[in-house]
N, C-alpha and C positions, 0 to 999 in steps of 0.2 A: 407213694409213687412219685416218681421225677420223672420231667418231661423236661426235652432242651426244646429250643426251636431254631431250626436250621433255614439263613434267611440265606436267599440266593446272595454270590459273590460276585456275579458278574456286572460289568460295567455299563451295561444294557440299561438298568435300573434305574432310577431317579431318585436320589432321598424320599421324596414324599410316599409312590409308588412304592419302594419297598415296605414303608413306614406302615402304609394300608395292608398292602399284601402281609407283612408279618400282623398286622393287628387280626385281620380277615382270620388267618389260620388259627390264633389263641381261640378268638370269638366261636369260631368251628366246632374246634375241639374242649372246648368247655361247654357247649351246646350238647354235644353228643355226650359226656359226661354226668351231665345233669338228669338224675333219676325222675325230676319232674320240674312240669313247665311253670316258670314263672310267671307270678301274675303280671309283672312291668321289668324293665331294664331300664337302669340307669347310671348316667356313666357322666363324667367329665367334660364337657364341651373344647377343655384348653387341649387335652390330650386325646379324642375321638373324631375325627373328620366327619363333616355332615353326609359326606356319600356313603362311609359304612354300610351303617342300616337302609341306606334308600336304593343303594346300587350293587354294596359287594355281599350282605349276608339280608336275607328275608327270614323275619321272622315272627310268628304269628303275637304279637303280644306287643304294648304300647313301650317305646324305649323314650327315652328322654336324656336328651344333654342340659348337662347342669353346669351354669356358669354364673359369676354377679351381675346384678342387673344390670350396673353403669359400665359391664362391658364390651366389646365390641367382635360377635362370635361371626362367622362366616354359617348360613344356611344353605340347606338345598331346597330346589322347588318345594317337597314334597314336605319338606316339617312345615309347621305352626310356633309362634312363638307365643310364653303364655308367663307371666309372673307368679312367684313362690314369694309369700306375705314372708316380711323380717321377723324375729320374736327372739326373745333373750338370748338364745344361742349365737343366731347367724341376723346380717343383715338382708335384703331379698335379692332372691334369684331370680336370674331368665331361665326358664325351661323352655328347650326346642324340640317337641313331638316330633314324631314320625308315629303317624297312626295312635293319637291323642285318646286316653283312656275316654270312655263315653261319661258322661253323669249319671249317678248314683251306681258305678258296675263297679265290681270287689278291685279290681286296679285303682280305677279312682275313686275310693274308699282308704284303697293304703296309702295313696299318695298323698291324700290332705288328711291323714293321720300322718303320716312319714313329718310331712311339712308342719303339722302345728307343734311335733316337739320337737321341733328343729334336728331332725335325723337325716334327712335327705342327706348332706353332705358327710356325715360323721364317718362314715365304714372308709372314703378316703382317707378321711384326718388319721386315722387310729391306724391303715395300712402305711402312711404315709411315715408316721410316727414308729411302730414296728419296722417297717423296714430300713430308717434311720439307727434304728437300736442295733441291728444285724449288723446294716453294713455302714458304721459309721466313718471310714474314709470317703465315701461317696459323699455322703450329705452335709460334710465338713465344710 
């Protein structure tokens, strides 16, 4: 199945505002897609604005932006900032909750497995990598 996403053209818009508003609607509709609820969401800090999840999409389950530790992400009131330990893979991360998994619950369970074998970032790396391969005049 293909899905385009039609972002409004009009000049009303703002870069960022539309930036949100088209992210909002992927977010949507991969939401309503999803045969079952995940235990956590996690997503990119460079490429996800911290109002998403706190303003434009509610969603029952801990989400987390993921960026380097040494650098420098914009938060909303509502996340928590929290460190992801360095290990052979990757060096450490900031994680910025919204609605921060509890201790010992099956979310943070997966996360400090995700994080000791250094996965947390990987499903980027390897999309990022893949969609390099596709469209390689883009990422030239």
């Amino acid at each position: 199945m293909l899905a385009r996403l039609r972002a409004p053209s009009s000049f009303l818009w703002r870069p960022d505002d539309l930036k949100l508003h088209c992210l909002r609607s992927v977010c949507c509709a991969v939401f309503d897609a999803c045969p079952t609820t995940p235990l956590l969401v996690l997503c990119l800090a460079g490429e996800v604005s911290p109002h998403l999840f706190s303003e434009q999409v509610r969603v029952e389950m801990p989400v987390g932006r993921l960026a380097p530790a040494d650098s420098v992400a914009n938060l909303s009131p509502s996340e928590t900032a929290e460190r992801a330990p360095a290990n052979e893979e990757h060096s450490e991360l900031a994680v910025y909750w919204t609605d921060a998994p509890m201790p010992d619950s099956p979310a943070r369970r997966l996360f400090d497995l995700l994080s000791s074998r250094g996965l947390l970032i990987e499903p980027f790396e390897r999309a990022e990598a893949g969609l390099g391969e596709v469209y390689t005049d883009l990422f030239a």
